[in-house]
N, C-alpha and C positions, 0 to 999 in steps of 0.2 A: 476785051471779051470777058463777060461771068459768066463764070460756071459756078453748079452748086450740088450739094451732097448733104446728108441729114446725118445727122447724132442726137442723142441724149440728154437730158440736164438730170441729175435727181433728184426731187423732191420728196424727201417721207420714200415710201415704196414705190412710187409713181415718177415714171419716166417719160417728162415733157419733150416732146419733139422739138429741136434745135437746126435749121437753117442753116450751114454753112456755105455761103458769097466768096468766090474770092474773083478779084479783077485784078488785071493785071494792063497796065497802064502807061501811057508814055511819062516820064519823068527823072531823079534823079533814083539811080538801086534804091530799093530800101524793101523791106519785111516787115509791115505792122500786122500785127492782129488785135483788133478792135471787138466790143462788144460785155464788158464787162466781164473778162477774165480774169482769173486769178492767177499765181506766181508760176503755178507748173503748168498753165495752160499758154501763157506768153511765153514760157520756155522750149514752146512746142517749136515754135519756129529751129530752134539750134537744131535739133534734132531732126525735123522733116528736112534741113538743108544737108545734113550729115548723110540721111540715108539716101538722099538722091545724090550725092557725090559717089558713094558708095554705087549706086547702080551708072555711073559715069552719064548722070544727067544732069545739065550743066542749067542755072537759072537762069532766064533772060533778064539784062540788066535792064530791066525797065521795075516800077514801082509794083509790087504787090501787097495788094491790101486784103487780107482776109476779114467777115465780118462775121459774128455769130450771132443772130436775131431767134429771139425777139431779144435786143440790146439789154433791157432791164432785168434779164432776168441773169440771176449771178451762175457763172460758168467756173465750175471746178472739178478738178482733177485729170489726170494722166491720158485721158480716154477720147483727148481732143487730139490728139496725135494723128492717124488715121485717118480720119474724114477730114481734117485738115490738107492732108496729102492727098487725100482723093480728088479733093476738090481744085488743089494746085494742079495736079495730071492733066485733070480735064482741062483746063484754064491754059494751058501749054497743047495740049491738043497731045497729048501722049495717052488717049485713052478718051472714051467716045465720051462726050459731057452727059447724052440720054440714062447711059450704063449708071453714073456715079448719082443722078440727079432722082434714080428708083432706087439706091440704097442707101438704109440708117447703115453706119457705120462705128467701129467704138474697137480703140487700142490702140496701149503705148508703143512707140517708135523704139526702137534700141539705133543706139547711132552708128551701128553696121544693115541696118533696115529690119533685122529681124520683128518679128511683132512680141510685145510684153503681155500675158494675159490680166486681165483687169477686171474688176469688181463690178456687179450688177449687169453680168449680161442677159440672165433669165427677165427680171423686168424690163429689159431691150427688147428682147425679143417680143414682149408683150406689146410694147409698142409698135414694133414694126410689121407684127401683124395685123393691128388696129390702124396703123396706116398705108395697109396693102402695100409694102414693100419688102425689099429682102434684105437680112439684116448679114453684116460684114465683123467679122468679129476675130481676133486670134484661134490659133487651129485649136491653142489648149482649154479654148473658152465655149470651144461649136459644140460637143458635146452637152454643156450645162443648158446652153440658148434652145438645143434642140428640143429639149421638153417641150417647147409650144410649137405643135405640131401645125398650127395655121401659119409658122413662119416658115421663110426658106433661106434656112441658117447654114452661111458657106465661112470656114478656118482654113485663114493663111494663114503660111508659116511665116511668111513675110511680105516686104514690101514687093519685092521682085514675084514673086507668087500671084499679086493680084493686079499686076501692069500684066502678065502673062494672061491672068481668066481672063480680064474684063477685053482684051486684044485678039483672043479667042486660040491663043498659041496653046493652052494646057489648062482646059476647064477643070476648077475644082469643084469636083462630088459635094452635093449638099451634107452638110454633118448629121450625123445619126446621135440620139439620144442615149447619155451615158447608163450605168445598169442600175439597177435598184438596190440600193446597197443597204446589208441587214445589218440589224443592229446587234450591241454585244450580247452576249448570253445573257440575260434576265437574272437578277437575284431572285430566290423562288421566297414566298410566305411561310413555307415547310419549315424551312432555317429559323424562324420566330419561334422561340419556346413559350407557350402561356396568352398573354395578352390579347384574350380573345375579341375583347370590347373594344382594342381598339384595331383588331382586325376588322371587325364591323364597322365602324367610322370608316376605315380606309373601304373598304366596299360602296358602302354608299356615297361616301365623295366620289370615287371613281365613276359612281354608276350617272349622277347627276351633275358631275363638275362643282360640287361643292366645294368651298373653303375648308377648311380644317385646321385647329391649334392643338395641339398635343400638350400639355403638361406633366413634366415627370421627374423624377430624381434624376444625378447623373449616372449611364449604364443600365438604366429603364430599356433602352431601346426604341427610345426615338428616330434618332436617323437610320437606324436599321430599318424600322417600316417604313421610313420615306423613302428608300433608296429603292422599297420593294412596289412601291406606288407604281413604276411606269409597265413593272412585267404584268399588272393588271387591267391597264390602259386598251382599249381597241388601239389596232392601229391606224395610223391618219388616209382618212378619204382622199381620191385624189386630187378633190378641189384643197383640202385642208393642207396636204403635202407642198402644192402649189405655192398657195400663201405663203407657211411657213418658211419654203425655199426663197422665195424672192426677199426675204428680211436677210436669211442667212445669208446669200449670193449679193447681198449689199454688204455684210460683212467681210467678207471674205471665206466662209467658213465652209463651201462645196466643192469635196474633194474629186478632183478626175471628173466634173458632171454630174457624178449620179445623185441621186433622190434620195433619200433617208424617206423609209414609211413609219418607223419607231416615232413615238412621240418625243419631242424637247423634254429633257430634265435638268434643268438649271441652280445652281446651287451656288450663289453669290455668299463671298465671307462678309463678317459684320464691319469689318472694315472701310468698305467699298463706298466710294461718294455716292452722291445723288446724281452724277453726272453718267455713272457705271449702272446704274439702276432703273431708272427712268428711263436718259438719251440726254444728248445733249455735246458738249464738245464743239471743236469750233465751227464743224460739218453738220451737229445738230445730229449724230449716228443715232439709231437706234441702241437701248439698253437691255437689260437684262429682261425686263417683264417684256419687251417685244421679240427677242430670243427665247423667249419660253410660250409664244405665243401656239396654243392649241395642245398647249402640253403642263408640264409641273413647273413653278417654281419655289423653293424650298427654299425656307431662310431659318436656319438653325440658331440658337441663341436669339431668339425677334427680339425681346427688350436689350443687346449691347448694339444693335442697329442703331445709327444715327433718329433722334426723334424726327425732323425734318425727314430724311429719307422715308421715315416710315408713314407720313401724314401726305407728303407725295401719291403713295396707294393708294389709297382710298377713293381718286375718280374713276382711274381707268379699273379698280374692281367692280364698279357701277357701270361704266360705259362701256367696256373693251376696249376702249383704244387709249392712245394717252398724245397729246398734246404739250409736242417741246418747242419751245417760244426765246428765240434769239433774238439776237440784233440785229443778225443778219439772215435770219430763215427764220420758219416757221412753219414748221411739218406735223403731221399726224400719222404715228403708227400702232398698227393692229396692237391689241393686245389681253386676245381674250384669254389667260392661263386661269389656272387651278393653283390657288397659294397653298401651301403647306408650312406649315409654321411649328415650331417647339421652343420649350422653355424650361428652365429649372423652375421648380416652386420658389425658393426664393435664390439670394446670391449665392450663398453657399452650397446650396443644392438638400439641404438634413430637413426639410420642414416635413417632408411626407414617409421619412424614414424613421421605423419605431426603433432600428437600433443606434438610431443618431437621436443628439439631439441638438436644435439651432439655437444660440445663445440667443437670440433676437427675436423669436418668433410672437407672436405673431407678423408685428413690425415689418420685420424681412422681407417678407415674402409684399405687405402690400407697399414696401417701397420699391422693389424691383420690379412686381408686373404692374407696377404702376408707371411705369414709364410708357407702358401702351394706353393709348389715349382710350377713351369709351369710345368715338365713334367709330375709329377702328375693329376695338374688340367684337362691333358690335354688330360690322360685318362676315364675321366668321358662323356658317353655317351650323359646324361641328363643333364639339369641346370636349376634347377628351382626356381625361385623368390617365396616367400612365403609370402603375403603380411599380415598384423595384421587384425584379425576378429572384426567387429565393433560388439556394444556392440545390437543392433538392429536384427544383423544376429543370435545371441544365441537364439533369442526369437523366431525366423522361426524353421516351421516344419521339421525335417531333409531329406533329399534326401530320394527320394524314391526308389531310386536304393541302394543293397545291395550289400557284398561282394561277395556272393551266385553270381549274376548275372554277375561281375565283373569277377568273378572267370570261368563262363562258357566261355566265348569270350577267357581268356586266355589258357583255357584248348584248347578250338579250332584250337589257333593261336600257339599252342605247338603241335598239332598235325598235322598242317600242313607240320612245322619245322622239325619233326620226318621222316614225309615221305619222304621229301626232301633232309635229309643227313642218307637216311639209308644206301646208299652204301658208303660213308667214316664214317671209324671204328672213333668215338672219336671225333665226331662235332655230337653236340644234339641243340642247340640253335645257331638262328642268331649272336649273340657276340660273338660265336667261328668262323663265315667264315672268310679267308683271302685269298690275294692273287688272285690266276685265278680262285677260285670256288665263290669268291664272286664277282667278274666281272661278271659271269656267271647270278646270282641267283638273284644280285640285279642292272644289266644292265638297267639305267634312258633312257628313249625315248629322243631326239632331245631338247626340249622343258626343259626338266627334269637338260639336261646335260648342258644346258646355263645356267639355273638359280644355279646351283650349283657350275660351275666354278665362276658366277659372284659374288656370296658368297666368294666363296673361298680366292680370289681377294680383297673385300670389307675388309672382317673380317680378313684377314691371316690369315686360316685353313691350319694347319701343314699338312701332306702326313695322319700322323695318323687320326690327326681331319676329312680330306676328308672321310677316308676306314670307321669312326665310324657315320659320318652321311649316308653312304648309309647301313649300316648294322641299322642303325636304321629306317630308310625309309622304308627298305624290312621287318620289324617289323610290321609298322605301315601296311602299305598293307595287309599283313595276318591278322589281324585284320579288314580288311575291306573286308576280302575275293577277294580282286585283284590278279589277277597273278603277274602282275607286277608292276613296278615302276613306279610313273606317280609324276605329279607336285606338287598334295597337299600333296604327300609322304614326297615329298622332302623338298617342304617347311615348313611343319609341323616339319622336324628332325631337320633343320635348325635352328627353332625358337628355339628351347630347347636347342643347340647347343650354340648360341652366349646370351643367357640369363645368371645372375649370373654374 
């Protein structure tokens, strides 16, 4: 007899439906599982024999063969446990073959049968609502899976738990979806003494998901205002919460089920391979620019970053996604973040301090940001000079404007952005227009378009630099509530443009 049960493979964030066969056969005992497995998925076999000893179910000594189709496609990790065992139950007739053959299934065995919870159940469940079935998962996992409410996501606690449902002795309740879990208290912009210009950059990155480089002395307070970057972020839609969840829930990183609405803020040291950054490893994981996906990620020190790691950036800040290419995968994951980047002026950090001075200067300073390539640099929307806080300014009252307040102008100037690319699927912020729709959307008046070509002209603004100062222009206006593009749009994007 075959019987059969469905699981998971993962690809990228995308979770291909998997077949599992098992027949069971006249011949000499034996337990293969076939299908292009790897180490811990042929390990399953120890373990589903363990916990069926454990429930005093004894194997019949004839030949079992498990299969997992489609054959070619590579099977890995812990999460073939499960459906494996479902698929044997049925195949023994300890449990109706119909029941296992309408459920994706996914989790590890403990070898007293309990179930281990496991990684990527939210993009399970996506599956297994796209394939009209109900999805089987650890009890610690039904909460996360429940988010997608087209599934009907049922957590055992164990093996014995679901010989029980599926026999109809003690139906387990569908899982309810875990809570919406808030994020920590916001550091507020109040806390920033001075540095109003580059308050400003951080508003208008925020408002259009611009890029942004900060340059400053050390104790400028650079990563102080990055750290303040996310208390002025809207928080994530819940298609965008979605997304980001199912990267993280391939991580490992969802605690108890619930949902995080805060945006990612990711903050990799300059240490970090290419493999921590990107994705990659021998699973092909997702990296840091796909963990900060719809949110900040912030690279403090950019020029002691690896050159390679940092010339890595440079497509998926163009495309959104990024493409990690093994030998044995080859996946693509989301990744449309907001970079935040800082620097010393040079190595020493004295170049922009009038009561220092840098033996090497000029020099200094252009051998150190010289290690950021031009086409890089040349991505970055913003530039902002961050100049040293005199010791006079700590002693002033802080800004009386808050992030609260900072925060409403952007949530405004996002909802502008919304109504205006709701008919193109896949543009949500000005940094995504290009082309004829941003001709369209950030078209400068007579006036607007001299001063801009005369920039152009002046500074050598690449084709790119042109399309990134009108996308920031058309930023700034929405924040001013203008329809359109006028001159102090332009000029304003301009200055931030040729700064740095």
């Amino acid at each position: 007899m075959i019987s059969r049960a469905y699981t998971v493979a993962f690809q990228g964030i995308e979770a291909r439906p998997v077949e599992v066969q098992c027949a069971v056969a006249p011949g000499l005992p034996a337990f293969s599982i076939v299908g292009l497995p790897d180490k811990a998925v042929s390990e399953a076999r120890e373990r589903v024999r363990s916990a069926l000893a454990t429930m005093s179910i004894a194997l019949p000594s004839r030949r079992i063969t498990v299969n997992l189709s489609p054959a070619d496609l590579p099977k890995e990790g812990s999460h073939f446990d499960l459906p494996i065992a479902l698929a044997l139950l049925a195949a023994i007739e300890i449990i109706p073959s119909e029941a296992a053959s309408e459920t994706i299934a996914l989790g590890e065995l403990s070898l007293d049968g309990s179930l281990v919870p496991v990684v990527g159940a939210l993009p399970a469940a996506m599956a297994a609502a796209s394939e009209g079935r109900r999805l089987l998962c650890p009890r610690a996992s039904g909460a996360e899976a429940a988010w997608v409410s087209d599934a009907t996501v049922i957590g055992a606690s164990g093996l014995t738990d679901v010989v029980r449902h599926f026999t109809g002795q003690m139906v387990i309740p569908p899982a309810a979806p875990g809570d919406v879990i808030d994020g920590p208290v916001g550091k507020d912009l109040r806390d920033v003494k001075g540095q109003e210009r580059a308050k400003r950059a951080l508003e208008i990155a925020a408002a259009g998901r611009h890029h942004l480089f900060m340059v400053g002395s050390p104790g400028s307070g650079k990563s102080m205002l990055a750290a303040r970057m996310s208390s002025i972020l809207p928080p994530l839609t819940a298609a965008e919460a979605l997304e980001t969840s199912m990267i993280q829930s391939l991580c490992g990183l969802i605690d108890d089920g619930g949902i995080r609405r805060d945006r990612p803020y990711r903050e990799p040291h300059h240490t970090a391979s290419m493999a921590a950054i990107v994705g990659g490893g021998r699973r092909a994981q997702p990296g840091e620019i796909s963990l900060a996906h719809n949110g900040v990620l912030f690279l403090d020190e950019l020029p002691e970053f690896s050159r390679a790691v940092l010339e890595t950036l440079r497509q998926p800040l163009e495309t959104g996604h990024v493409n990690v290419a093994r030998a044995n995968a080859h996946v693509s994951y989301p990744s449309r973040f907001m970079l935040v980047a800082a620097a010393n002026p040079c190595k020493c950090g004295a170049l922009s301090d009038a009561n220092r001075a840098c033996a090497r200067a000029p020099q200094c300073s252009a051998d150190y940001l010289g290690r950021i390539s031009g086409p890089l640099m040349d991505r970055f929307d913003l530039r902002v000079d961050v100049p040293p806080v005199a010791f006079a300014d700590l002693d002033m009252p802080g800004d009386s404007e808050t992030s609260a307040d900072v925060a409403m102008r952007v949530a405004i100037a996002r909802e502008i952005q919304t109504s205006r690319y709701h008919d193109h699927p896949g543009l949500r912020q000005n940094a995504d227009a290009e082309g004829q729709l941003l001709e369209e959307v950030a078209t400068p008046d007579a006036e607007s378009r001299t001063l801009l070509l005369q920039a152009a002209d002046r500074f050598g603004l690449t084709a790119r630099g042109y399309h990134r100062v009108l996308r920031v222009a058309r930023t700034i206006a929405d924040l001013d509530g203008a329809p359109d593009v006028r001159r102090p749009h332009i000029a304003e994007a301009i200055s931030f443009r040729i700064a740095a």
